[in-house]
C-alpha positions as CSV (number, residue, x, y, z in Angstrom):
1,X,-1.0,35.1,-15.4
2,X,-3.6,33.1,-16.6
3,X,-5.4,34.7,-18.3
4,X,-2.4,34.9,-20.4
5,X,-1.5,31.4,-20.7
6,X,-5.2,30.6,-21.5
7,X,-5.0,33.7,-24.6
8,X,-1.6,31.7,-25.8
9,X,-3.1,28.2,-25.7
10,X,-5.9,29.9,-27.7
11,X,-4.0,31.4,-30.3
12,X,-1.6,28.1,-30.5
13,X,-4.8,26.1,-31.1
14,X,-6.0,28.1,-34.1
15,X,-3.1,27.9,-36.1
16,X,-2.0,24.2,-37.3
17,X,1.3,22.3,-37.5
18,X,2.3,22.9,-40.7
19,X,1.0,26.4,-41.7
20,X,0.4,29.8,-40.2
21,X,-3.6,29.9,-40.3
22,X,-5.8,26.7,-40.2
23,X,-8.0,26.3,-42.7
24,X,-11.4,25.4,-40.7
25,X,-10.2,29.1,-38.6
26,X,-10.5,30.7,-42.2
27,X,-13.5,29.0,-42.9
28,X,-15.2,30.0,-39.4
29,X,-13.9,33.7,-39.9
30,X,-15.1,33.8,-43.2
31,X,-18.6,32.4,-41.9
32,X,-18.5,35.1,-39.1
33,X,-17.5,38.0,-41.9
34,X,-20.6,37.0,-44.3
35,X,-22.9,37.2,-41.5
36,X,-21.8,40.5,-40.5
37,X,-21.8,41.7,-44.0
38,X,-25.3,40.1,-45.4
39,X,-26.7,42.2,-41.9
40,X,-25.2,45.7,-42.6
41,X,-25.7,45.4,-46.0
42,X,-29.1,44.5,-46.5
43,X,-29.8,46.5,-43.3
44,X,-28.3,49.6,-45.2
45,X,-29.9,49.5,-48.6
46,X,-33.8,48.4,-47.2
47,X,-33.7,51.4,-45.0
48,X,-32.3,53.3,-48.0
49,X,-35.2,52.5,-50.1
50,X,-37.6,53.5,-47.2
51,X,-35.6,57.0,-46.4
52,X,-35.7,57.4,-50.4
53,X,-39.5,57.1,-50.2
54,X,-40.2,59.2,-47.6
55,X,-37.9,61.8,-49.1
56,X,-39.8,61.2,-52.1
57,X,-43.4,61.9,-50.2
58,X,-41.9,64.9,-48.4
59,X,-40.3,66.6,-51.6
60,X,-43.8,66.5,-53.8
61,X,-46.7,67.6,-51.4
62,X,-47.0,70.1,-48.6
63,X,-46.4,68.6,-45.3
64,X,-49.9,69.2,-44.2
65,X,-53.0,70.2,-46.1
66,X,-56.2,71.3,-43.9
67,X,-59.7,71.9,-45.6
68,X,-62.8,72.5,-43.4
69,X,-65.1,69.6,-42.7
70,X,-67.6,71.6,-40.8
71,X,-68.4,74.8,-39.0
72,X,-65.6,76.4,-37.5
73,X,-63.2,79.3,-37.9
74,X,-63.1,81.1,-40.5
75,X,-60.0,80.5,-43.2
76,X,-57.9,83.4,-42.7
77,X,-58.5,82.9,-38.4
78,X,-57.0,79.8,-39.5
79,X,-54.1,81.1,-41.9
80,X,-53.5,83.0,-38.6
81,X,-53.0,80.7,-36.3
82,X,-51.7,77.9,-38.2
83,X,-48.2,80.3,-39.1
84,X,-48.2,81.5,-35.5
85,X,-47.1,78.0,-34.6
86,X,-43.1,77.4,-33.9
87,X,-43.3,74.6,-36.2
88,X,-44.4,76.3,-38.7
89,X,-42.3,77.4,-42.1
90,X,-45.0,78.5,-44.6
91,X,-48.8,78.5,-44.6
92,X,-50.6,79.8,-47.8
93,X,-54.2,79.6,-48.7
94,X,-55.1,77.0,-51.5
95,X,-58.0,76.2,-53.7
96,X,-57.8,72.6,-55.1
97,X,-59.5,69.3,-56.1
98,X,-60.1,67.1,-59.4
99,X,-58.7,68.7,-62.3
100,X,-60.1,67.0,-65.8
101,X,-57.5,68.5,-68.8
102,X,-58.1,67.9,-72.0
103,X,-55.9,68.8,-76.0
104,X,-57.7,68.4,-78.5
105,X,-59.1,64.3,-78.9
106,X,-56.7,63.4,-75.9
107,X,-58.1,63.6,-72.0
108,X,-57.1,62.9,-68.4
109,X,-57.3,64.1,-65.2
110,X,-55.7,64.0,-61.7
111,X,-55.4,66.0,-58.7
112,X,-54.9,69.9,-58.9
113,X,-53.4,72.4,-56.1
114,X,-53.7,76.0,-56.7
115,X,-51.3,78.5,-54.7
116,X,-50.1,82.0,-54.4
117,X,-46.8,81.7,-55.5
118,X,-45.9,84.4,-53.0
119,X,-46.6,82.9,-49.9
120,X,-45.3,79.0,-51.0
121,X,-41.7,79.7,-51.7
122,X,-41.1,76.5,-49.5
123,X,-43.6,74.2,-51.3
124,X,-42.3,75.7,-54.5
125,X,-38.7,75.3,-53.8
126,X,-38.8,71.5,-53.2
127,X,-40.4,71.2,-56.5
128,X,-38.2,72.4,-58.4
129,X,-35.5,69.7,-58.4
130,X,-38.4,67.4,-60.1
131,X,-38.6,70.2,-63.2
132,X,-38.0,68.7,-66.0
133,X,-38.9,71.8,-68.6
134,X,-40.5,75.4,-68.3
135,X,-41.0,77.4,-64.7
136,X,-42.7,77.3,-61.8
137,X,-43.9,80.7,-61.4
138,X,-47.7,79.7,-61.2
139,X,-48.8,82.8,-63.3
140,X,-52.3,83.3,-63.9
141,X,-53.5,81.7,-66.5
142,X,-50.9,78.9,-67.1
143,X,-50.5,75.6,-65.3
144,X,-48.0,73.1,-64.4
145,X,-48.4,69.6,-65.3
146,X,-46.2,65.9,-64.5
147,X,-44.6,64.3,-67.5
148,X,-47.3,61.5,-67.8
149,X,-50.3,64.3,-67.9
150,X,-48.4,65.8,-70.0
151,X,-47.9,62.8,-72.4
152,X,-51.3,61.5,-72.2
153,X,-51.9,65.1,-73.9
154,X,-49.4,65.4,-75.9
155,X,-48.4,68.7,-74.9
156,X,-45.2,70.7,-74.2
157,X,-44.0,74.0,-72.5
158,X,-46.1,76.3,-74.3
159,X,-49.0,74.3,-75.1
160,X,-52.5,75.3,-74.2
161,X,-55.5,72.6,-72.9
162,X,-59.0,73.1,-71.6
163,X,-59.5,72.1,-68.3
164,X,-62.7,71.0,-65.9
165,X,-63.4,71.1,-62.1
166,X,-64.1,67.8,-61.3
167,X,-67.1,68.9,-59.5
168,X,-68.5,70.6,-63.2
169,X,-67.9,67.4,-64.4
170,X,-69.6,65.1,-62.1
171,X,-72.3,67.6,-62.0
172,X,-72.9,67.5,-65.8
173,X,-72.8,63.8,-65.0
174,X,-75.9,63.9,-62.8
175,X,-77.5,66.3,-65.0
176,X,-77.2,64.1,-67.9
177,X,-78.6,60.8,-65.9
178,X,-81.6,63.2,-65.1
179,X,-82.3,63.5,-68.5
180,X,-82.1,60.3,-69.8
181,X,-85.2,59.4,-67.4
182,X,-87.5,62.0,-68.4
183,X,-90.2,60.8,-71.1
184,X,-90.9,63.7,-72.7
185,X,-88.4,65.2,-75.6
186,X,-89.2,68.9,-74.6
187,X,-88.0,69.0,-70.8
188,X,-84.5,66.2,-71.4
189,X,-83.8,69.2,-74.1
190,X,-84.3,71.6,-71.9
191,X,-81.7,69.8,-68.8
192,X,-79.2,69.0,-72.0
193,X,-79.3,72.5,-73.1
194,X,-78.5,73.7,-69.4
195,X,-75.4,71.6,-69.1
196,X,-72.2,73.6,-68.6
197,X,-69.1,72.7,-68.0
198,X,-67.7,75.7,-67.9
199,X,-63.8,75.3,-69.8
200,X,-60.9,77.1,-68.9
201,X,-57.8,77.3,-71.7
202,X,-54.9,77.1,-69.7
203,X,-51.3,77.2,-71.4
204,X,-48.8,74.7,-69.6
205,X,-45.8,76.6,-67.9
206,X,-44.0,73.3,-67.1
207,X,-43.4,70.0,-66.5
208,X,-42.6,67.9,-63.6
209,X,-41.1,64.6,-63.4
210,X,-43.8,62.0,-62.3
211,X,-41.6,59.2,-61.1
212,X,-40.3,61.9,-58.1
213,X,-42.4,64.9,-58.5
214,X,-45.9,63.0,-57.9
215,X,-49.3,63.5,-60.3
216,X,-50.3,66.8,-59.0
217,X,-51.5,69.6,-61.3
218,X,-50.5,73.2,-59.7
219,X,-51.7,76.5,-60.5
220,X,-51.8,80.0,-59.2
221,X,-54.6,81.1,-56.4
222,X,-56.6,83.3,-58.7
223,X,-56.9,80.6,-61.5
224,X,-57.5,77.7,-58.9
225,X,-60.6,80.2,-57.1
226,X,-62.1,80.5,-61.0
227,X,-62.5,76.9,-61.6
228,X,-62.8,74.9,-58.1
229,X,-65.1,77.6,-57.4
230,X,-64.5,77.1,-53.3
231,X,-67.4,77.6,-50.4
232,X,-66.1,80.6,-48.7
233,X,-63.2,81.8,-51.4
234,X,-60.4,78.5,-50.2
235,X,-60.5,75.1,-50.2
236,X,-58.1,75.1,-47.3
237,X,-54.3,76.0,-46.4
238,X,-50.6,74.3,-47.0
239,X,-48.4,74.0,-44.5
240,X,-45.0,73.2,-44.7
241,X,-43.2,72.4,-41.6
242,X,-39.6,72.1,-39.9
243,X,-39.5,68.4,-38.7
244,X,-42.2,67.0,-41.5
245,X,-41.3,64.4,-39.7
246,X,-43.7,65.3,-36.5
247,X,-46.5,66.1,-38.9
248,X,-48.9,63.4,-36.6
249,X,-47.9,65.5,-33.3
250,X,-48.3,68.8,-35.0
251,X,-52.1,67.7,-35.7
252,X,-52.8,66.7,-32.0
253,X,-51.7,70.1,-31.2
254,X,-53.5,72.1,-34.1
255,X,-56.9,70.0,-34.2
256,X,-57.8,72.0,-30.9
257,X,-57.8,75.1,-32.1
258,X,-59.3,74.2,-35.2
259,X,-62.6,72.6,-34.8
260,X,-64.7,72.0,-38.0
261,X,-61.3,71.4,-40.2
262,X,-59.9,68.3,-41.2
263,X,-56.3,67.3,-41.9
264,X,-54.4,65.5,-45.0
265,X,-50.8,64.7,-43.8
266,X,-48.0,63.9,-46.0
267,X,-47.4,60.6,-44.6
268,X,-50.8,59.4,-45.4
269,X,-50.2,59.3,-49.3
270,X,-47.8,56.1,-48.5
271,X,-48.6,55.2,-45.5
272,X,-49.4,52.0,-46.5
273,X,-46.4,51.4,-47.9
274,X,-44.0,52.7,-45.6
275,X,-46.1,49.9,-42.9
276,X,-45.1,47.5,-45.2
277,X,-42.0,48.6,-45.6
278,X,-41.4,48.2,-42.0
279,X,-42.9,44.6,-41.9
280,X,-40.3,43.8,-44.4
281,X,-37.3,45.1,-42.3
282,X,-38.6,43.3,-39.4
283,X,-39.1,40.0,-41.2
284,X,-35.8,40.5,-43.3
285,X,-33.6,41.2,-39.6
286,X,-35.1,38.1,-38.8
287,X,-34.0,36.6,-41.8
288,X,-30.2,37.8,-41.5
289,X,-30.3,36.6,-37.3
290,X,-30.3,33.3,-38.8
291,X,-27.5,33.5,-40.9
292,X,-25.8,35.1,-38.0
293,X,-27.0,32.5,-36.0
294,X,-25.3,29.7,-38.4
295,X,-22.5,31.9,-38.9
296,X,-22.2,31.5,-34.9
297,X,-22.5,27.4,-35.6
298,X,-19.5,27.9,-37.5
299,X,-17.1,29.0,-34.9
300,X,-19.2,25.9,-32.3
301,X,-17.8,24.1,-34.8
302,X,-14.2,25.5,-34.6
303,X,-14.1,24.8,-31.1
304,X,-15.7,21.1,-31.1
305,X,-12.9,20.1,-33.2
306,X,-10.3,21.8,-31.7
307,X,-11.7,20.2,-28.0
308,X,-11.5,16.9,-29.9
309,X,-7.9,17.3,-31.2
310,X,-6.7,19.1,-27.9
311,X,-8.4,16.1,-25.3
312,X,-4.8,15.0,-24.3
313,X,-3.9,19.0,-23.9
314,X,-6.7,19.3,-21.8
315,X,-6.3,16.3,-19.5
316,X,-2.6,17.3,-19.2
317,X,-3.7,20.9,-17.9
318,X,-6.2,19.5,-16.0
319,X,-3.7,16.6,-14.0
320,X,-1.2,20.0,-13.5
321,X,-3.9,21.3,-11.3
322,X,-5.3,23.9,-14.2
323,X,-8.6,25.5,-12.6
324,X,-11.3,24.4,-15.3
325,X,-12.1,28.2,-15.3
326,X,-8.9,28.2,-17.3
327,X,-9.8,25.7,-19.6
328,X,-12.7,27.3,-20.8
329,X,-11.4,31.0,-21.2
330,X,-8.9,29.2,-23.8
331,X,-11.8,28.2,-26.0
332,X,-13.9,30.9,-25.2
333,X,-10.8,33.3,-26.2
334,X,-10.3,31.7,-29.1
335,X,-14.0,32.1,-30.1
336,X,-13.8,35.4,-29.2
337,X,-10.5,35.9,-31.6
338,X,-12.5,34.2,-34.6
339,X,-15.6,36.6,-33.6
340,X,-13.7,39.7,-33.6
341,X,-11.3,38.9,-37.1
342,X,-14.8,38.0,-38.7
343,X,-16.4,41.0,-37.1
344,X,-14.1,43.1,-38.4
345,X,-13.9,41.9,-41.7
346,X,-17.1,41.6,-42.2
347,X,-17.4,45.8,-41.4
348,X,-15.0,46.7,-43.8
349,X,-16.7,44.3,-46.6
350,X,-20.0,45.4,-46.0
351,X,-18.7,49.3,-46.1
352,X,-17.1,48.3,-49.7
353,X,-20.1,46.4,-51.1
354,X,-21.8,49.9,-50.4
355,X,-19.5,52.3,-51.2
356,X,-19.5,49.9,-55.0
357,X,-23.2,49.0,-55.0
358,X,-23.3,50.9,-58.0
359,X,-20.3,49.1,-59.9
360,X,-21.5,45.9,-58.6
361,X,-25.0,46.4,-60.2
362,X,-23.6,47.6,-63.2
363,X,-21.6,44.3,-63.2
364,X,-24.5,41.9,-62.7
365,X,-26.9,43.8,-65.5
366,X,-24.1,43.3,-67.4
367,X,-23.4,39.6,-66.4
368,X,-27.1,38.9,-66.9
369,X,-28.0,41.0,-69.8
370,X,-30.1,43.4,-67.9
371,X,-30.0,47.3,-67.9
372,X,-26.6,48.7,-67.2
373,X,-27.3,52.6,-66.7
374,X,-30.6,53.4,-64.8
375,X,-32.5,56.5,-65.8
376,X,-30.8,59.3,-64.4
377,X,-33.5,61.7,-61.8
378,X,-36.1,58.4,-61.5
379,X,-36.9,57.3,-57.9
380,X,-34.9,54.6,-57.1
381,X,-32.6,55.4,-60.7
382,X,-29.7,54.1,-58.2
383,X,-29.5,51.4,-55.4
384,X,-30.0,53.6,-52.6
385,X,-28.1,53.1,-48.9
386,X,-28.0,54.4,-45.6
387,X,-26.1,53.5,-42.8
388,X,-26.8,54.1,-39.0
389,X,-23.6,53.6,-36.6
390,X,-26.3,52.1,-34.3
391,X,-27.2,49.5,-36.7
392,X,-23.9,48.2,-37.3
393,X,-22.8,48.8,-33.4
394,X,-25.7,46.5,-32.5
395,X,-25.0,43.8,-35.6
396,X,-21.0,43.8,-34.3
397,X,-22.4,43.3,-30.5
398,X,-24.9,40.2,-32.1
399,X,-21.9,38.5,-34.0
400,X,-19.6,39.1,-31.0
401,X,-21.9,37.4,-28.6
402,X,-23.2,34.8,-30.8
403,X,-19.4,33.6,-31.0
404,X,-18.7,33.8,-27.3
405,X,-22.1,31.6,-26.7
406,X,-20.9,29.3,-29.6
407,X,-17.5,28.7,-27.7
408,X,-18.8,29.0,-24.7
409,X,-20.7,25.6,-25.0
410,X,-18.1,23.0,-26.2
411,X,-15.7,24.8,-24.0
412,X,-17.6,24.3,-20.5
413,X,-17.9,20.6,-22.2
414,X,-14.1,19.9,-22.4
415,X,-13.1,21.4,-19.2
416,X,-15.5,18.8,-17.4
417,X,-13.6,16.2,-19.3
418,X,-11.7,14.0,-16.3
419,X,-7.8,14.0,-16.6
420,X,-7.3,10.4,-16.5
421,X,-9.9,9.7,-19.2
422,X,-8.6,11.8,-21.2
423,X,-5.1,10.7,-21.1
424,X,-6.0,7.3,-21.8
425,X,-8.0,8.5,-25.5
């Protein structure tokens, strides 16, 4: 009984004389809504960008690449055991390294991977949403390059360049140096004339985007073994995995049994980045707890006034013989009424803004003058978003307790207030 005479005094206190809804209630739900929203929101769309990035890392690179560092097993021991593991979906052998392409007076270079198509349908697959022209068949003889190799070339599907292992190149490099400090004409001829660096005319099978596909060069096995030239026939093997996701636990189990080999994961491309991209969520929640946190001021600020206007109320309650237990649940239920309309409001804005993120930018580019339509395919060509029902669970639970607390304060306050005194205000 009254707990129901406290939850109608609290709803009689939030609306005013004259109209159905007081204004400073709208304004504290309002405060209580933006908080909530600003927190999903921004929650949402930072995590996007870091799940759009690690999809990005995952979709361009095998999982895990493992090239031997030392003595140990021998490469196809390794193939072996490396694809008997559960987690396992596809282990090929690969020959790889520094790849310098040149078309006629144009040259670059960049990283190069070399696969038998056969056995890295998985690596292969993933790929091929970045295509932007040509196959990915890897056939002997041909490569595969990213649009900005491809550019700095000035090439297209069907064109044909010379490439270089880097290792030819830096080894001409040396050579040359050697040369240059010998005094006499006869022998820095003689090291000249024995420079090779050995080019191999390739003729480009496709193209991959850059922005989402990464840098890497691929080839075929056979083609790769002719110009990296690998100890022992292999650089090392490509693994793709189920979870890439436990690609750090799937080295602490494989190192054992593979002494002598080293291991390039996916993650540690961007790792980096995705630290700081962590650091930034942890400093922008703190961030958004302060809004929260003044949001919360909002509704101590509901309840302060409406203590101030209700003093008579209370000392009449109070001379009745009203528990000041029952005081307080009044204000603290009417805190708890703002926290829950702003709560909720709040959830079903911040669900809008990202269900229109797109419309929204589109708006403001135009507004400002600024690009409209992003390039379709491009990482991050749209404001990317993901939502986690724990995230907004735990920012409802924040906002909802923050409010209680904020009318928790002011209430305890009045209900100490002494009848008399407050009959004679």
């Amino acid at each position: 009984m009254l707990k129901s005479a406290s939850l109608f005094l609290a709803l009689r206190h939030l609306r005013p004389r004259r109209s159905f809804v007081s204004v400073i209630t709208i304004i504290s739900v309002l405060g209580v809504a933006v908080g909530v929203l600003m927190m999903i929101v921004v929650r949402a769309v930072m995590l996007g960008f870091e799940v759009d990035f690690r999809d990005t890392l995952m979709g361009s690179e095998p999982h895990v690449l493992i090239s031997r560092a030392g003595s140990g097993p021998a490469w196809q021991d390794a193939l072996a055991g490396v694809r008997a593991r559960p987690e396992t979906v596809s282990a090929a052998p690969y020959a790889g390294g520094m790849l310098y392409m040149a078309a006629g007076d144009y040259q670059t270079g960049g990283p190069a991977l070399a696969l038998p198509p056969a056995q890295a349908l998985p690596v292969l697959e993933k790929l091929r949403r970045h295509l932007l022209a040509g196959s990915l068949d890897l056939k002997e003889g041909t490569i595969v390059l990213s649009d900005h190799h491809a550019g700095q070339l000035g090439v297209d599907v069907g064109g044909e360049i010379s490439v270089y292992a880097g290792q030819n190149v830096n080894e001409a490099v040396r050579q040359y140096s050697r040369a240059n400090e010998e005094d006499a004409a006869e022998n820095k001829k003689a090291i000249l004339d024995a420079i090779r660096l050995r080019p191999r005319k390739l003729a480009v099978a496709g193209i991959l985007r850059a922005e989402t596909g990464g840098y890497t060069a691929w080839l075929g096995l056979e083609t790769g073994k002719d110009i990296f030239q690998p100890a022992g026939g292999v650089t090392g093997i490509a693994i793709e995995l189920a979870n890439p996701e436990r690609a750090v636990e799937f080295q602490a189990a494989a190192a054992p049994e593979l002494p002598g080999w080293g291991f390039t994961l996916w993650t540690d491309a961007g790792e980096a980045r995705l630290a700081a991209m962590r650091n930034e969520q942890t400093m922008m929640q703190f961030v958004l707890s302060i809004i929260a946190l003044v949001a919360a001021f909002s509704v101590m600020n509901t309840t302060i006034t409406v203590t101030t206007q209700k003093r008579k109320e209370i000392g009449v309650l109070a001379a009745l013989g009203a528990p000041r237990g029952q005081v307080v649940r009044v204000f603290v239920f009417q805190a708890a009424i703002v926290g829950v309309l702003g709560t909720g409001f709040g959830v079903t804005g911040a669900l809008l803004v990202l269900w229109l993120r797109e419309d929204i930018r589109a708006l403001l580019a135009a507004l400002t003058g600024g690009q409209i339509h992003a390039v379709e395919g491009v990482f991050l060509s749209s404001i990317p978003a993901f939502i986690q029902p724990v995230d907004v669970a735990l920012t409802c639970l924040i906002s909802l307790v923050l409010c209680l607390l904020a009318g928790l304060i002011p209430a305890w306050a009045a209900a100490r207030v002494e009848p008399a005194e407050a009959l004679r205000d």
